[in-house]
KOLVEX-852423 format. One record per residue (C-alpha): residue number from 1; residue in three letters; z, y, x. Coordinates in Angstrom, 3 decimals, decimal comma. Example, Ala and Ser with C-alpha at 12.3 -4.5 7.8 and 13.67 -1.06 7.14 Angstrom:
+-----+-----+----------+----------+----------+
|   i |  aa |       c3 |       c2 |       c1 |
+-----+-----+----------+----------+----------+
|   1 | ALA |    7,800 |   -4,500 |   12,300 |
|   2 | SER |    7,140 |   -1,060 |   13,670 |
+-----+-----+----------+----------+----------+
END
This chain:
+-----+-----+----------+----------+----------+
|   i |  aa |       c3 |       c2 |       c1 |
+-----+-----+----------+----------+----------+
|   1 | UNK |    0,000 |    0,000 |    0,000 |
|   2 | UNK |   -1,188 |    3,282 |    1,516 |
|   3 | UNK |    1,598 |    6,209 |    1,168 |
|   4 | UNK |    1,625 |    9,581 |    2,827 |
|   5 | UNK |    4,799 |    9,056 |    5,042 |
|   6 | UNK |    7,999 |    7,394 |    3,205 |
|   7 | UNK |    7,490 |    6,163 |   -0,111 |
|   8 | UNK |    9,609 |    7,750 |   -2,557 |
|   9 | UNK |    8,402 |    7,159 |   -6,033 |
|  10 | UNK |    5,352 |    4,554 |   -6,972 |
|  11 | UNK |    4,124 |    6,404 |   -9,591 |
|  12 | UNK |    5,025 |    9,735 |   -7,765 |
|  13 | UNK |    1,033 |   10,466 |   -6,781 |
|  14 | UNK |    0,026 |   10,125 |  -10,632 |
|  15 | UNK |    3,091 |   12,273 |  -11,860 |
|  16 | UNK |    1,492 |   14,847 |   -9,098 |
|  17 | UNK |   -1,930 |   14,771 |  -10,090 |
|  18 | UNK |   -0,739 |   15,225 |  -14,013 |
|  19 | UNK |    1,793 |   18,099 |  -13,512 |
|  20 | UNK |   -1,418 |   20,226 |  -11,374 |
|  21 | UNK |   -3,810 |   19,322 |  -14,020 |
|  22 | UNK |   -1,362 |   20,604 |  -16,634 |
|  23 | UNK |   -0,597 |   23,643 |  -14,268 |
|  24 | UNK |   -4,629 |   24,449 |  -13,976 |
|  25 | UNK |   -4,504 |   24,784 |  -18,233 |
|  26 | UNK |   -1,765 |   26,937 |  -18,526 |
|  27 | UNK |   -3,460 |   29,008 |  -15,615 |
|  28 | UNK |   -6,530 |   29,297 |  -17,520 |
|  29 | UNK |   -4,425 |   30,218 |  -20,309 |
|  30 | UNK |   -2,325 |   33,074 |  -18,256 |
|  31 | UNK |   -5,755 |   34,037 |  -17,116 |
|  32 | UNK |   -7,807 |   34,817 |  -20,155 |
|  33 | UNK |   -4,321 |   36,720 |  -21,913 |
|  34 | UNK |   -4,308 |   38,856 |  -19,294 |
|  35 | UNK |   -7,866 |   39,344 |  -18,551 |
|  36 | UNK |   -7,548 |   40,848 |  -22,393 |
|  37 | UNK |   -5,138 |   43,262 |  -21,291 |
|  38 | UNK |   -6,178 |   44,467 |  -18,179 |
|  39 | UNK |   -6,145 |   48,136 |  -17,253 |
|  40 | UNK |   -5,906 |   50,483 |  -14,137 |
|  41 | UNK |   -2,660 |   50,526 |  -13,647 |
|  42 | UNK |   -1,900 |   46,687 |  -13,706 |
|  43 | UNK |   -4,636 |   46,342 |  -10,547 |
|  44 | UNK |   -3,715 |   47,207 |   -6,636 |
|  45 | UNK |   -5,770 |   47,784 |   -3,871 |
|  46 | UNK |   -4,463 |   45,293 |   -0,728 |
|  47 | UNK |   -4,726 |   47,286 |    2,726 |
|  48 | UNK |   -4,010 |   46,438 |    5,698 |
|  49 | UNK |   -2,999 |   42,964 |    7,081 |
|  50 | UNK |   -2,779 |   41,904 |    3,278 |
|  51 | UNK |   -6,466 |   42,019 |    3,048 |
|  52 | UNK |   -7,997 |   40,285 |    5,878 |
|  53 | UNK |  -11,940 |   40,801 |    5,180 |
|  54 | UNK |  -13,512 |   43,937 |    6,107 |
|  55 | UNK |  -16,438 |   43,010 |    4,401 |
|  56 | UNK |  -15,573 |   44,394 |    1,012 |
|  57 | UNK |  -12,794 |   46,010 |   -0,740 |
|  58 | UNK |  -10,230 |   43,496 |   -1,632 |
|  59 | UNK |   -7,590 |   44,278 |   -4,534 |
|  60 | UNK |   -5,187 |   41,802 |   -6,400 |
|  61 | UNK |   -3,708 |   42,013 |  -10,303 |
|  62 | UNK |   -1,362 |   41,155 |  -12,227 |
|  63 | UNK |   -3,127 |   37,961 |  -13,146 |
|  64 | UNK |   -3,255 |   36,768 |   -9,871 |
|  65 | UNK |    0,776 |   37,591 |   -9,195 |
|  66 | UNK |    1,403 |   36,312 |  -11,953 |
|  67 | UNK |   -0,200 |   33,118 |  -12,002 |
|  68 | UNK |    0,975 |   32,366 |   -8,457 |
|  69 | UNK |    4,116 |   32,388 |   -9,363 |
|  70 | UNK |    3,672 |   30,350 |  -12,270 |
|  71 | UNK |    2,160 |   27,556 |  -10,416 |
|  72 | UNK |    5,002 |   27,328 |   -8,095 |
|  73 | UNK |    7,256 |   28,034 |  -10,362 |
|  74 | UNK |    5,787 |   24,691 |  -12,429 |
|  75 | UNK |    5,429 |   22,636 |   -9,587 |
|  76 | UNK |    9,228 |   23,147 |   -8,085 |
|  77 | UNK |   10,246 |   22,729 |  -11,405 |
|  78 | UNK |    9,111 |   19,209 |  -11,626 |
|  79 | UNK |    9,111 |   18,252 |   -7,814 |
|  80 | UNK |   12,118 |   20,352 |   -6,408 |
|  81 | UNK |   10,983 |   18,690 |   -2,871 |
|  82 | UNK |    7,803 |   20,877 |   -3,413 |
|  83 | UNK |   10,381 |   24,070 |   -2,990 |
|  84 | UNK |    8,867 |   26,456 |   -0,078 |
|  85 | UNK |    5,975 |   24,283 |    0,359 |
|  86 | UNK |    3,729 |   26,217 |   -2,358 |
|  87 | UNK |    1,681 |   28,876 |   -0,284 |
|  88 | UNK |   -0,475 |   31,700 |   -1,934 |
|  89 | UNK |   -2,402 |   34,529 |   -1,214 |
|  90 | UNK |   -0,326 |   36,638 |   -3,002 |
|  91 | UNK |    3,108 |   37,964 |   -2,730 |
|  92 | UNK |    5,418 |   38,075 |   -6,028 |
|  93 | UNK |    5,188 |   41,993 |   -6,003 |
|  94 | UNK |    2,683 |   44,362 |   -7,494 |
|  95 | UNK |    2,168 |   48,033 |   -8,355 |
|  96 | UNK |    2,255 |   48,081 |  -11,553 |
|  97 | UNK |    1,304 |   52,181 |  -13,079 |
|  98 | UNK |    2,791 |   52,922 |   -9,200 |
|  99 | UNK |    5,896 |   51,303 |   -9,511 |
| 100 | UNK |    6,672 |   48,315 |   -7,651 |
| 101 | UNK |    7,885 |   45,492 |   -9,439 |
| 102 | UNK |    8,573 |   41,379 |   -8,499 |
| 103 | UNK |    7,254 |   39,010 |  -10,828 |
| 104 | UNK |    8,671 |   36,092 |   -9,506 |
| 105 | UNK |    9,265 |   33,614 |  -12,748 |
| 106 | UNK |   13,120 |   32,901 |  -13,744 |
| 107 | UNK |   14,577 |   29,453 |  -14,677 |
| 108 | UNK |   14,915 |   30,519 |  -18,283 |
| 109 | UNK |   12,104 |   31,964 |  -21,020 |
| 110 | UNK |   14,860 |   34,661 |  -21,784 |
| 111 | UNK |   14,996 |   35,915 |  -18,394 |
| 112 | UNK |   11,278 |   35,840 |  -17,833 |
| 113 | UNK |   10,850 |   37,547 |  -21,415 |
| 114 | UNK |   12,928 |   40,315 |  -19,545 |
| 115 | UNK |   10,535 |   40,545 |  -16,112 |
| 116 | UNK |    7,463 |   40,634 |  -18,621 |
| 117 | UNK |    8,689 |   43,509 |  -20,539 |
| 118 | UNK |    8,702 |   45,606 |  -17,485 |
| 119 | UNK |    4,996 |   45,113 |  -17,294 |
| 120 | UNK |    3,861 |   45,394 |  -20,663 |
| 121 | UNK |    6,233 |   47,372 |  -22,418 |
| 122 | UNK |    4,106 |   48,213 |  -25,228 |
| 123 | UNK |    2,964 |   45,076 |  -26,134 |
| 124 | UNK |    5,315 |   42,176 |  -27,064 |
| 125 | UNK |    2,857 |   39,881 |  -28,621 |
| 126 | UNK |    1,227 |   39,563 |  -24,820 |
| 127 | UNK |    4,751 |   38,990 |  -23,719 |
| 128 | UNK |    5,707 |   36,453 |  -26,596 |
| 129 | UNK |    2,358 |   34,767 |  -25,432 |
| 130 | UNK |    2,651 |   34,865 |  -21,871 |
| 131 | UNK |    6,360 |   33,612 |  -22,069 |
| 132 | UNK |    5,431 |   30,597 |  -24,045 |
| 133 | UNK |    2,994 |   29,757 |  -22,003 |
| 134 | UNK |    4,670 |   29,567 |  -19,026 |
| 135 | UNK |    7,663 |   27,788 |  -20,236 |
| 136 | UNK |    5,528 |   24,995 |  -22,366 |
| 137 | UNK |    5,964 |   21,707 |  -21,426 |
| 138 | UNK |    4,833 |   20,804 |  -18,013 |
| 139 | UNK |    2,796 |   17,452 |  -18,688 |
| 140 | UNK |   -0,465 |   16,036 |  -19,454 |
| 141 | UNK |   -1,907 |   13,272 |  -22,212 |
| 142 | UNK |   -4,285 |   12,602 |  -19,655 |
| 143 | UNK |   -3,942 |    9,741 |  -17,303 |
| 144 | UNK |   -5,777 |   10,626 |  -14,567 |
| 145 | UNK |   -6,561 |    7,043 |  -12,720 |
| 146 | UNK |   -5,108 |    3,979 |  -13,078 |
| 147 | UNK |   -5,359 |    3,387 |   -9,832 |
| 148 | UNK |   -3,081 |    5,793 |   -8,710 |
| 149 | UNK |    0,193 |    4,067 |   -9,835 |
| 150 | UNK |   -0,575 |    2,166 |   -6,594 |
| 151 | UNK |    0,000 |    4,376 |   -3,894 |
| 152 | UNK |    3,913 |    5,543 |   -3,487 |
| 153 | UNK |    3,862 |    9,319 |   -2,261 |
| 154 | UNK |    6,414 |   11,302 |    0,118 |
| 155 | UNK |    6,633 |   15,056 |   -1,613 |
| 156 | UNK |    7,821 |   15,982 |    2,052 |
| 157 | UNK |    4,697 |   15,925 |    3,407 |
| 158 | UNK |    3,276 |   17,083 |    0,615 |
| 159 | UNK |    2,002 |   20,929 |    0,764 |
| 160 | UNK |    0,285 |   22,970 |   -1,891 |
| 161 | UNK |   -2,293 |   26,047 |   -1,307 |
| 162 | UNK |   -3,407 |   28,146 |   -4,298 |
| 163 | UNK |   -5,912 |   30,693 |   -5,218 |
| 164 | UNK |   -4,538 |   32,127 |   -8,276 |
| 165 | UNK |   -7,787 |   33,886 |   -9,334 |
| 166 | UNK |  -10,886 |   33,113 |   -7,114 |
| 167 | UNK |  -13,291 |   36,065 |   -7,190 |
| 168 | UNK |  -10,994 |   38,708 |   -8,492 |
| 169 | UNK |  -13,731 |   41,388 |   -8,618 |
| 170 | UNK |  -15,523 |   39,632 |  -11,201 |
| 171 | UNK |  -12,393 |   39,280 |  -13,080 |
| 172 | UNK |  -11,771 |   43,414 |  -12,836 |
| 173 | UNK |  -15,085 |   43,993 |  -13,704 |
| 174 | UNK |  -17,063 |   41,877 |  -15,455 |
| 175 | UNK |  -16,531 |   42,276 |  -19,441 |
| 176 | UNK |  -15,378 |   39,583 |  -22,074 |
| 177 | UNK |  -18,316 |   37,062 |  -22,557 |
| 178 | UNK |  -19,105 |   37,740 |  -26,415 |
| 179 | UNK |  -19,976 |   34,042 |  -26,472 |
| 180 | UNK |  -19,349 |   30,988 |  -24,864 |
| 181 | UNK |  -21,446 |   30,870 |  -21,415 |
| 182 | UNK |  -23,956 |   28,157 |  -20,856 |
| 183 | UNK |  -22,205 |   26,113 |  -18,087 |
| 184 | UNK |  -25,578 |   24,282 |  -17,590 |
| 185 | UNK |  -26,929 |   26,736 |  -15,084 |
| 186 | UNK |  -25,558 |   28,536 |  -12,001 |
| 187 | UNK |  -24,401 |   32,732 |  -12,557 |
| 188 | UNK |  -24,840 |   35,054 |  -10,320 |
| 189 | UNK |  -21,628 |   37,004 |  -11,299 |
| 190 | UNK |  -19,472 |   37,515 |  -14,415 |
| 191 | UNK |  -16,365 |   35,724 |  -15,760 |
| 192 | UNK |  -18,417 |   32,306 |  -15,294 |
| 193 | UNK |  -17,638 |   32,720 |  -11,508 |
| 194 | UNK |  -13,801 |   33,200 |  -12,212 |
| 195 | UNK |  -12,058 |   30,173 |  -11,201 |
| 196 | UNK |   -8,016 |   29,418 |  -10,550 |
| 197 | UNK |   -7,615 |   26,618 |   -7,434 |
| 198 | UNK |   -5,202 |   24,663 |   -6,801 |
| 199 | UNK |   -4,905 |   22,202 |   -3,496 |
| 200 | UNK |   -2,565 |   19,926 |   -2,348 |
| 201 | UNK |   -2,575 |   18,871 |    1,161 |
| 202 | UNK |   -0,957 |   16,143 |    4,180 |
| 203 | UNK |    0,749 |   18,478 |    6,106 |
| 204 | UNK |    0,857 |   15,579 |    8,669 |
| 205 | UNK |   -2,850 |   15,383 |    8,766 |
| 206 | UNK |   -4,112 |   18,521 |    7,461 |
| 207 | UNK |   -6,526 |   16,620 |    4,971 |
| 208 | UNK |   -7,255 |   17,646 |    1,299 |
| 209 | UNK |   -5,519 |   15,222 |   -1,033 |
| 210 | UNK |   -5,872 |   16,674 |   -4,864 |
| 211 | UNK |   -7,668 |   19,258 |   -5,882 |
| 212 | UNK |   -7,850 |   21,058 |   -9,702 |
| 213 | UNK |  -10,505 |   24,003 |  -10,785 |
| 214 | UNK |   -9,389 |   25,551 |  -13,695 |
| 215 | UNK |  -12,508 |   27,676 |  -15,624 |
| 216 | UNK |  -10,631 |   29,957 |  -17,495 |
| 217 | UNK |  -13,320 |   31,087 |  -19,483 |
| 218 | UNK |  -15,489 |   28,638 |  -20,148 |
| 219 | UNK |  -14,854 |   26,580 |  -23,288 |
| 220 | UNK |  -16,133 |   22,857 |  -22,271 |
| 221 | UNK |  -15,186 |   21,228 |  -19,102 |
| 222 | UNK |  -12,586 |   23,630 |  -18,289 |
| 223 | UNK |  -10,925 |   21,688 |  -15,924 |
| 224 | UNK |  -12,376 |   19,723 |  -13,052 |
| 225 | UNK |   -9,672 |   17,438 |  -10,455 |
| 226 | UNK |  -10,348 |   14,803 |   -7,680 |
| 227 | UNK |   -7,859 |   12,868 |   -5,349 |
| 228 | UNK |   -8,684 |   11,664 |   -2,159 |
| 229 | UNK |   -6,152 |    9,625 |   -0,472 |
| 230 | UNK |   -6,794 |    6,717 |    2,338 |
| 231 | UNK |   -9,500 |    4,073 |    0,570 |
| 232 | UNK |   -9,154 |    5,963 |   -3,157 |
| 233 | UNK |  -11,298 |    8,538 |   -4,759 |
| 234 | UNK |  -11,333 |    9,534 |   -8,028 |
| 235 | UNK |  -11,738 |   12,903 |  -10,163 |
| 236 | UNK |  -12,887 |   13,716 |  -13,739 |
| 237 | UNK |  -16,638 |   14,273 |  -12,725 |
| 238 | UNK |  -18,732 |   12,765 |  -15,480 |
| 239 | UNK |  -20,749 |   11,477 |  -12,749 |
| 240 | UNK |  -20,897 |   11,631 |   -9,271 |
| 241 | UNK |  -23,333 |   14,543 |   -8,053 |
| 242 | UNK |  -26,888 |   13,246 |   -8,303 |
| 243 | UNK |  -29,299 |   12,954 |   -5,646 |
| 244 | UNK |  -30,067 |   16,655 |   -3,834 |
| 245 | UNK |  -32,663 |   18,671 |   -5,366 |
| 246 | UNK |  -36,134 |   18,955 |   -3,592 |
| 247 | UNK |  -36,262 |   21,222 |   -2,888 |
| 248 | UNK |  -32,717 |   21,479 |   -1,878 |
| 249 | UNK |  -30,798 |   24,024 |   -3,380 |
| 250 | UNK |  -28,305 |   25,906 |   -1,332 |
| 251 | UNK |  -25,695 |   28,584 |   -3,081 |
| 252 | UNK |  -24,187 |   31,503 |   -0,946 |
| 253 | UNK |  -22,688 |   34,819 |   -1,857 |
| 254 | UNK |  -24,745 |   36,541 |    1,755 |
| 255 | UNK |  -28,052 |   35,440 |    3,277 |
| 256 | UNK |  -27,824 |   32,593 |    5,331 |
| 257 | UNK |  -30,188 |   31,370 |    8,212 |
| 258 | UNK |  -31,070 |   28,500 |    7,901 |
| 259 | UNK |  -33,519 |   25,927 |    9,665 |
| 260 | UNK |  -37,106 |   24,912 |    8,027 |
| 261 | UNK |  -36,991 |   27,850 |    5,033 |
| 262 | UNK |  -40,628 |   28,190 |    5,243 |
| 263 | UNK |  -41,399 |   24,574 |    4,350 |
| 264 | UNK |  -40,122 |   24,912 |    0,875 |
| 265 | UNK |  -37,507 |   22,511 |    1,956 |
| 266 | UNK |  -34,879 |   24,909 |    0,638 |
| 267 | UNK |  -34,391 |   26,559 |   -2,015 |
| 268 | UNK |  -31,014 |   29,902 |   -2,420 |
| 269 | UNK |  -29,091 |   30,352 |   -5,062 |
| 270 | UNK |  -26,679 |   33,438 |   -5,084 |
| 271 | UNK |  -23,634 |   33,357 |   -6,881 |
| 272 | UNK |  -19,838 |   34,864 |   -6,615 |
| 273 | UNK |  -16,679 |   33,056 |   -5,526 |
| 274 | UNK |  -15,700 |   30,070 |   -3,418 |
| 275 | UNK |  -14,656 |   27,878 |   -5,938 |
| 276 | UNK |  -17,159 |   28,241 |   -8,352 |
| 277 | UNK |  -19,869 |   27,758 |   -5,199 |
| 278 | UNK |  -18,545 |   24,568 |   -5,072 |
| 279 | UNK |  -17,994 |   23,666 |   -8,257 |
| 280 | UNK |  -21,616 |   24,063 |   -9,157 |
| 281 | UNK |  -22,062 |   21,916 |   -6,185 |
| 282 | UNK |  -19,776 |   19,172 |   -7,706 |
| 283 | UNK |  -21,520 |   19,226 |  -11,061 |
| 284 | UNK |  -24,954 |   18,696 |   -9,161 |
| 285 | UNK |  -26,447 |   22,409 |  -10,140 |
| 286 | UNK |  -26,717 |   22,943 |   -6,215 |
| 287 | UNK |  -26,420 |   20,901 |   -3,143 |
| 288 | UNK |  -24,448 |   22,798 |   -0,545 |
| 289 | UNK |  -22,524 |   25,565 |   -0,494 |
| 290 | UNK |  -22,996 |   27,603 |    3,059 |
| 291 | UNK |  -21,530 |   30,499 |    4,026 |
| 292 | UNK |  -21,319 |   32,185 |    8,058 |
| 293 | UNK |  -18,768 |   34,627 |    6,533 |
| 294 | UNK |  -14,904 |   34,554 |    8,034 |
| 295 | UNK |  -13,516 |   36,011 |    4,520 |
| 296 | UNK |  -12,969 |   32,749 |    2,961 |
| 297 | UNK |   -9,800 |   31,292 |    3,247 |
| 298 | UNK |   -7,831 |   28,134 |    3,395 |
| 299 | UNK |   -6,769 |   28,701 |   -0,265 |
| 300 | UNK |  -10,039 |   29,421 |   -1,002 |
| 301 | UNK |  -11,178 |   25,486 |    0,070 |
| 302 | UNK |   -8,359 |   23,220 |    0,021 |
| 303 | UNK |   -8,982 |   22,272 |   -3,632 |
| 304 | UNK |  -13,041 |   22,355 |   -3,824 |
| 305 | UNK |  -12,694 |   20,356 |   -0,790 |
| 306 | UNK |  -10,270 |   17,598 |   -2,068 |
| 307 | UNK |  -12,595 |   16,783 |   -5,172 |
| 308 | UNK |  -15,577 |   16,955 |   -2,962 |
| 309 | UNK |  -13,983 |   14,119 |   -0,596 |
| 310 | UNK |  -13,369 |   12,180 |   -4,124 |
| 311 | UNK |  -16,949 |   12,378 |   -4,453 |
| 312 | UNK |  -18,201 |   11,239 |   -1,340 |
| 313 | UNK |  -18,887 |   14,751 |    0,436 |
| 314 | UNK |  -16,950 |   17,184 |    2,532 |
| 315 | UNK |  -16,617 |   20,483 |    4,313 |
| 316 | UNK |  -17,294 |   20,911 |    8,067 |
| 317 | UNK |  -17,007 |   24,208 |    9,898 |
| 318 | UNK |  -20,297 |   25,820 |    9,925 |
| 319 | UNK |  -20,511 |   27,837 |   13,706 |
| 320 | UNK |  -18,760 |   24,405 |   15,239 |
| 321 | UNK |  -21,277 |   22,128 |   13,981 |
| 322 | UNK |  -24,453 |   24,891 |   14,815 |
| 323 | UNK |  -23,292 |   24,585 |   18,359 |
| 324 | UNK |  -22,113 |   21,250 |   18,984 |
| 325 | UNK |  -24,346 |   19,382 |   16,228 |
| 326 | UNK |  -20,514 |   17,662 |   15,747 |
| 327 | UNK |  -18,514 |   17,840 |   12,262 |
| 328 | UNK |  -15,930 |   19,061 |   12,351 |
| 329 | UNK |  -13,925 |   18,969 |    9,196 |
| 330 | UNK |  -11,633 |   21,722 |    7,608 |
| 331 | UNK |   -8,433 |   20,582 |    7,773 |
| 332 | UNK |   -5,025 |   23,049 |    5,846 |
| 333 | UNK |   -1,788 |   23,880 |    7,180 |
| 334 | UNK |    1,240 |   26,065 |    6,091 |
| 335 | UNK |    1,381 |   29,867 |    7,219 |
| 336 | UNK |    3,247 |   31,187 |    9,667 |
| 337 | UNK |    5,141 |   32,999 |    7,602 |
| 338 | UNK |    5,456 |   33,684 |    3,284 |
| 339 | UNK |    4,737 |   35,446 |    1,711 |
| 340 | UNK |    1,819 |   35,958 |    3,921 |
| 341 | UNK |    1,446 |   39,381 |    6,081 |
| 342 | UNK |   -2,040 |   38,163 |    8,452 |
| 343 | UNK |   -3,755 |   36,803 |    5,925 |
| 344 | UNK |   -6,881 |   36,836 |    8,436 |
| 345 | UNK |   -4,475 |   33,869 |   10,239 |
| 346 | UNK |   -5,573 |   31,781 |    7,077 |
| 347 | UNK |   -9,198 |   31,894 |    7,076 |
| 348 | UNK |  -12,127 |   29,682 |    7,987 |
| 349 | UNK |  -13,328 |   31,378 |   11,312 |
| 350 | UNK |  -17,108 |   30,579 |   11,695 |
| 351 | UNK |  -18,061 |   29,744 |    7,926 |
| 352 | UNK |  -18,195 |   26,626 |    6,667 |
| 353 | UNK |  -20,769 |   24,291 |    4,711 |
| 354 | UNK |  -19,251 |   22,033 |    1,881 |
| 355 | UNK |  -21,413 |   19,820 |   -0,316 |
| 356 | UNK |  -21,237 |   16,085 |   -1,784 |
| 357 | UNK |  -23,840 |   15,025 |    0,396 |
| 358 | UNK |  -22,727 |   16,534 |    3,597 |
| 359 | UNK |  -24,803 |   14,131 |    5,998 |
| 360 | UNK |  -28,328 |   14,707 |    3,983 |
| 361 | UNK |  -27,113 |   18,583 |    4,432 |
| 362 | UNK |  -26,563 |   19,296 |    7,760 |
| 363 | UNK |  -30,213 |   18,837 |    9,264 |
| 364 | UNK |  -31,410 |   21,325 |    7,697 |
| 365 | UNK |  -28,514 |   24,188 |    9,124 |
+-----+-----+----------+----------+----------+
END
């Protein structure tokens, strides 16, 4: 029986994978309620080591504060050993109309009733709302895999990255879809592109292990999840990602140079966010996701990259392998200090290519 370190529950990598599932909904949930009332004054501008690209402006909400907290807040609550082990790109504090406030969640609904008020003191409903949400019950109908009652799981060397809102300034910017979205085809930008990730990871080995997407605003297939642990892979992919496209479609957010482009070989797709990159990637719209850009961070990949391992694929660091012609894979660790203060300490230095059929990929980068 494979186990990451001691054993301490059999069924403790299915009770896992359940709790994050169930943590991705209620993040969708916390995502579109506040997306409805988002104004000015609830959105910040990071400077300084807090934003670590200086390729664009980078700013953080209350939404992504917010739901942060909430995930660790949920996972702590049902694996205490998970306490200090839940990193973030986001500290619990937030201008909110110039004031600084900490939204760090409180044991009780009363208390975090209280902490909500201070934010939206005009509108109780979105605090009644948010409040319930947070405190529903933590657990899923869904049983993710049979399979995974077989492998007995050590929470200590168990870590957890998340990316509370992936692509924030589509999620400032972008209105309320009037209708549902088609889901079939891959958007440039807009609230299709909005994704929340969380990524658990072997803190021994620095490898992926469970991944969830959460779509907030899409109304089918809202969630997507993989595990990837020793021999077992499994996720909640309809079907694994079909053969590549010919030509072979490749989605970035930046041009990308890449090798035999005048062939018709390849074929660019532009579109906003990490984790909706590669979730179009894992639902076989595109083949590769490739970017040469150092703004994309280990939050940003830990949970794309787990469900891509649980469908056969990967993510290799892009400038390593353009040199060497050697994978090298992405592996996750903890930060040096949280909440974070270098967040440029956390990112993917050289880019990175991810895809479900990393080996048919590469040749052409």
């Amino acid at each position: 029986m494979w186990s990451l370190g001691v054993a301490v529950a059999a069924d403790g990598m299915a009770e896992l994978v359940r709790c994050m599932v169930r943590t991705g909904e209620v993040c969708a949930g916390l995502a579109v309620a506040l997306k409805r009332s988002l104004s000015e004054g609830l959105v910040e501008e990071k400077l300084g080591g807090a934003s670590g690209c200086q390729e664009r402006e980078d700013f953080k909400t209350v939404a992504d504060v917010l739901v942060q907290q909430y995930v660790d807040f949920a996972l702590r609550s049902r694996f205490p050993q998970l306490a200090g082990r839940v990193f973030g790109e986001e500290s619990s504090t937030i201008a909110v109309h110039h004031r600084p406030l900490d939204l760090k969640i409180c044991g009780d609904e009363e208390r975090t009733r209280s902490m909500l008020c201070t934010v939206f003191p005009d509108d109780p409903q979105l605090v009644d709302q948010l409040s319930a949400l947070i405190h529903s019950k933590n657990d899923s109908p869904e049983t993710p895999c049979d399979s995974l009652a077989e492998f007995e799981l050590d929470l200590g060397t168990v870590a957890v990255w998340v990316d509370p809102i992936d692509c924030t300034s589509q999620y400032i910017s972008a209105p309320l879809p009037p209708d549902e979205f088609d889901n079939d085809r891959v958007w440039e930008e807009g609230l299709a592109c909005v994704t929340c990730l969380i990524g658990a990871f072997d803190s021994c080995s620095g490898e992926p292990i469970i991944g969830v997407i959460a779509q907030p605003f899409a109304s089918v297939n809202r969630i997507t999840w993989g595990v990837s642990v020793g021999t077992l892979n499994c996720n909640n992919l309809p079907q694994s990602p079909p053969s590549p496209h010919h030509p072979m479609r490749i989605v970035h957010s930046k041009p990308i140079a890449l090798r035999d482009t005048e062939s018709g070989s390849v074929e660019t797709v532009r579109a906003a966010g990490a984790g909706y990159k590669a979730l179009v990637c894992l639902r076989g719209l595109c083949d590769a996701y490739v970017t040469s850009s150092s703004c994309v961070y280990q939050w940003d990949v830990c949970a794309p990259h787990a469900i891509l391992r649980s469908a056969g694929g990967g993510a290799v660091h892009l400038a390593h392998y353009q040199q060497h012609r050697v994978l090298r894979h992405l592996t996750y660790s903890a930060p040096e200090s949280a909440p974070i203060t270098d967040v440029s300490a956390c990112s993917i230095q050289g880019g990175l290519v991810a895809s479900a059929h990393i080996q048919r990929v590469l040749p052409l980068i």
